[in-house]
N, C-alpha and C positions, 0 to 999 in steps of 0.2 A: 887159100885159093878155093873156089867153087865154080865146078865144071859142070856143066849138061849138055846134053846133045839128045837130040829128039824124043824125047822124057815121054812116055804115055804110062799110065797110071791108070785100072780099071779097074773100080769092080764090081764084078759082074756084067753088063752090060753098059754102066755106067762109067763113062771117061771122066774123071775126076783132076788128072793133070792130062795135058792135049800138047803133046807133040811143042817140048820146051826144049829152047837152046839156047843159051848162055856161057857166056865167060867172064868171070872178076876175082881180081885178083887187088882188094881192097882190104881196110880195116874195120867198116860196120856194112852192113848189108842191111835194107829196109825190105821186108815184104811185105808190102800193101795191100790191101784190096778189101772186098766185106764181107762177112761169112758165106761159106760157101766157095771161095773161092780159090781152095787151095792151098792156104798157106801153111795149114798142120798137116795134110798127107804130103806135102813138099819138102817139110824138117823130116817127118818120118822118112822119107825116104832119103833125106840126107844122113841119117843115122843109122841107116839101113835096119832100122826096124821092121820096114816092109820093103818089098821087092819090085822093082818095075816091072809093067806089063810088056817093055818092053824101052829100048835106047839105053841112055848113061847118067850114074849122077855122080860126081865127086866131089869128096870135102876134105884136103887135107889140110888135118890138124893131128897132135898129138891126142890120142885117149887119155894121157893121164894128166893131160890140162883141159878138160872139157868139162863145163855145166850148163847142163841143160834144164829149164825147169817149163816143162808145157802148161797147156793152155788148160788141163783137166790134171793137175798134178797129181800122183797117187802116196801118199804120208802113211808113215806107221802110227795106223789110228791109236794102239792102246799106249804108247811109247805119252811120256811128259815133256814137256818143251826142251827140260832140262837133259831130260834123256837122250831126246832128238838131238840137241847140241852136241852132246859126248860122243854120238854117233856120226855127226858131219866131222868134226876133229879128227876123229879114227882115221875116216876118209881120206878128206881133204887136209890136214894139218890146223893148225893154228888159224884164228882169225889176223885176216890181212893186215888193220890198221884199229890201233888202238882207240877204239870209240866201244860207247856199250848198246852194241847193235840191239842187244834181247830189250833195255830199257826201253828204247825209242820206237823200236817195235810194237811195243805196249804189250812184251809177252809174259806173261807168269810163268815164274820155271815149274809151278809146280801143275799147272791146267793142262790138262790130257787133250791129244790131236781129235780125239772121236768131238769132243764136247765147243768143238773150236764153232767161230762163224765162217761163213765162205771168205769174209775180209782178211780174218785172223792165219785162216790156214793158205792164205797167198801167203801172208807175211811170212809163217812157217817155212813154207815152200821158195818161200826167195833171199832167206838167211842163208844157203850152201854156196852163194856164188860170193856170197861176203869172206867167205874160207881160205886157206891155202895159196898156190899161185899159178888160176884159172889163166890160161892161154886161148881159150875162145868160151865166149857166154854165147849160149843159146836162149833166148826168151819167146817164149808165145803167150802174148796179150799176155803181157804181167801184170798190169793196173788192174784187169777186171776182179769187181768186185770189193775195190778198194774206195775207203773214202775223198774226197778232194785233200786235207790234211795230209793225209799217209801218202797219196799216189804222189803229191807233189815233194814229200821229204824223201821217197824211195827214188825218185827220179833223179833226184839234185843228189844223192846218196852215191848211185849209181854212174852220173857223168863222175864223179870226183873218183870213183872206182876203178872206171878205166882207165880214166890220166894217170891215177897210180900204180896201176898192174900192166899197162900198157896192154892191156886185154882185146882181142877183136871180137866182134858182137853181130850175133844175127838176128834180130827185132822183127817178128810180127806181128803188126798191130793194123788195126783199124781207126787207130785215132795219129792223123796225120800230124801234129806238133809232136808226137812221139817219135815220128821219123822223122821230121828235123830237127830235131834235138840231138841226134847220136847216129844220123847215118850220111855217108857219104855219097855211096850210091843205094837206088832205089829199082827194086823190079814192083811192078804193077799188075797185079792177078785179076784177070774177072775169067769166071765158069772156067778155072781152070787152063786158060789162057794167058799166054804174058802181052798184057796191052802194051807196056811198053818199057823200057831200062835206062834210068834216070841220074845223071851223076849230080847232087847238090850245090858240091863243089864249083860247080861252072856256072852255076843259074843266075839268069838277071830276069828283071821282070822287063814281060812282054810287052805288059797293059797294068793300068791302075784300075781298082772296082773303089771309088767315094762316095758319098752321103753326107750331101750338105743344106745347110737349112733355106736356101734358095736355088732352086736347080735351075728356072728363070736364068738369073742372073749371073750364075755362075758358068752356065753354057755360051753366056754372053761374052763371058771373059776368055773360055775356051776357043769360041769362032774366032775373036780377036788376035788369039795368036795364030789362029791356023792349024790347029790341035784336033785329028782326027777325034769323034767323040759318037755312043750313041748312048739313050737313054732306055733302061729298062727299071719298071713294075714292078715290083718286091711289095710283098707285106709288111716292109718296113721303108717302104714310100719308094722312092724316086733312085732307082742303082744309076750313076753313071759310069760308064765304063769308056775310057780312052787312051788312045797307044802312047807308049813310054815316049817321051822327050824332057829337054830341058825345059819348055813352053810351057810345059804341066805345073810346075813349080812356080813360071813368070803370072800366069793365069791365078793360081792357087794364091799366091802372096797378095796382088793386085785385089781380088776380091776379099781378102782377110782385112785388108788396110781400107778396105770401103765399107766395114764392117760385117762381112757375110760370117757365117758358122759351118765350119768342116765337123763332123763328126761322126767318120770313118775316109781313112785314107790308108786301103792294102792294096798288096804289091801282089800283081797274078803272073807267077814266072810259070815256065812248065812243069812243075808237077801239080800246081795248083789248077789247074786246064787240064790237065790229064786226069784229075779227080771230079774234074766236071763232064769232061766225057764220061765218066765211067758209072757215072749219076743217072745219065740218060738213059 
């Protein structure tokens, strides 16, 4: 459960979280938005690291099921990888599930944390929640820094993680397939502001955004069904954008079979629209 009620966060002069209220009582939580916007003095202050300027934050969980590993982790530089392991063990117990997390990781037990790359020391940094039997993951922007390779094996890693620890997870990120991948509900931060509180779980799409190799003729096939539609300008030609029906689909097929070319057909539900406001 995490609880807010008029959250202001300053400092100095500077309102950093602005008067948040919330209530979820879920399994993954997304915090969204783009730097700047709040989401690591929002964990901070769920961890009560820092203190609000004023209102309420709750996060009940157990302490001795919690891992958190932030967005600027802090590693015992002189410590070897190997060391740092015997030192999450102590911790946390045993590793969860028998895989050989340090191989895959591409860690050498014997290469010290000082001499690591910003890539390596994520990896370091996000071996503790592979541990013991975590009851809530905390992560801020875990990928950064990481390769395409690695971000995609620690992701596919980590959904398989939770299915098995039955873990609940609070994710901030700025890369929005990270929060569909593993959240159910979504808050949306801008300047410290919550735009708006998202549950995935429900969402259909509003509208489709396509890209087809004749927008001519395929708006032709749109009118025909009576298929609200309008066209925008992209640098990558011709966006059309039209509301969700079954028509979409009789229009899309009819022009396939007359030979047209689709290539891009996504689905804009609401949190995809709320990322576009938030663009603006």
């Amino acid at each position: 459960m995490l609880r807010c009620g008029n959250l202001i966060k300053k400092f100095g002069d500077i309102a950093v979280i602005r008067d948040l209220s919330f209530n979820l009582d879920t399994n993954s939580v997304g915090l969204l938005g783009p730097n700047g916007s709040g989401k690591t003095t929002l964990i901070r202050l769920m961890l009560k690291l820092i203190s609000p300027t004023s209102g309420f934050i709750k996060l009940e969980v157990p302490r001795d099921g919690l891992r958190v590993v932030s967005d600027q982790p802090k590693l015992p530089e002189d410590m070897t990888i190997d060391e740092w392991i015997e030192t999450i063990e102590l911790m946390y117990g045993p590793l969860t599930r028998n895989i050989d997390i340090q191989a895959n990781f591409g860690l050498e037990g014997d290469w010290r944390i000082r001499n690591l790359s910003a890539g390596q020391k994520r990896k370091a940094a996000l071996l503790l929640i592979f541990y013991g039997d975590p009851k809530l993951i905390i992560l801020d922007e875990p990928t950064n820094f990481l390769d395409i390779v690695s971000r995609e094996y620690i992701l596919k890693l980590l959904k398989e993680h939770l299915t098995h620890t039955h873990a609940k997870l609070i994710l901030a990120s700025h890369r929005i397939e990270e929060i569909r991948l593993f959240c159910e509900d979504v808050l949306i931060l801008k300047e410290g502001e919550l735009m708006t509180q998202i549950s995935l779980s429900q969402q259909v799409p509003q509208m489709y955004s396509i890209i087809v190799g004749d927008t001519e003729k395929f708006t032709y096939e749109l009118g025909e069904g009576n298929v609200f539609y309008f066209v925008e300008k992209t640098y990558m030609g011709d966006l059309i954008r039209v509301e969700n029906s079954d028509a979409v689909f009789t229009a899309a097929a009819r022009f396939l079979v007359d030979g047209g070319h689709i290539y891009s057909f996504q689905a804009i539900d609401e949190l995809e629209r709320s990322i576009e406001d938030l663009l603006k």
